[in-house]
N, C-alpha and C positions, 0 to 999 in steps of 0.2 A: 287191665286187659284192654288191647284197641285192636280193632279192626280196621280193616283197609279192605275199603271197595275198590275195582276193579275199576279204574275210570272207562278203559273201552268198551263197556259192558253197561251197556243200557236200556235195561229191560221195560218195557211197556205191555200194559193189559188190555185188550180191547173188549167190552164189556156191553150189551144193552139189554133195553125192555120197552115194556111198555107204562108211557107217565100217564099222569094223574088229569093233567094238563098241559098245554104248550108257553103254560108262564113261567113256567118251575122246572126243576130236576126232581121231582117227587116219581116213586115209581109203584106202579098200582099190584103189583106182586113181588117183591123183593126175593121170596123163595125161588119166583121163575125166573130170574134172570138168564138171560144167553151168554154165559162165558164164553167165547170166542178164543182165548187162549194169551199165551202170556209169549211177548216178540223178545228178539234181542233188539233191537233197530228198529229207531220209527220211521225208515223207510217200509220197514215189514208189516209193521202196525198199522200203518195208515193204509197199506194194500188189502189186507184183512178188513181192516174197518168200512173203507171203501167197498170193496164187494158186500158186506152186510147189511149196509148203508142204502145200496142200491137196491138190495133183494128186497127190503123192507119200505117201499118208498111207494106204495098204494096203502099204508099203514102212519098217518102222520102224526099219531101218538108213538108210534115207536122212532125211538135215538139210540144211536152207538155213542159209545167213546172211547177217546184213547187215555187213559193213564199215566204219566211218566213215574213207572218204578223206582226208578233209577234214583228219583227226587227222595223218595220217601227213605229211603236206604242209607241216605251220607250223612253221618252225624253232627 
């Protein structure tokens, strides 16, 4: 059986919390995280990311990020 991904189609997730620390990607409630949602285009993701990025920026334990689904997907 093969599958075939969609090359125009690259989905990214934009994801954050709050870390453990500012030396690590560890995150101090992993159940809490802020799914933000899942883009087609990382022009859309990074627009997302950005606005959450900024909302959260009197908080500098909390980090976004962006994902590339797309990566995870191609066999």
């Amino acid at each position: 059986m093969t599958t075939t991904i969609d090359s125009a189609q690259k989905l990214h997730l934009v994801f954050g919390g709050e870390l453990e620390s500012l030396d690590g990607v560890h995150f101090r409630d992993v159940k809490g995280l802020d799914i933000v949602g899942i883009f087609p285009d990382y022009a859309s993701a990074q627009t997302a990311w950005k606005a959450k990025a900024q909302s959260t920026v009197d908080s500098a334990q909390t980090r976004y990020f962006i994902v590339h689904l797309h990566r995870l997907l191609e066999p």
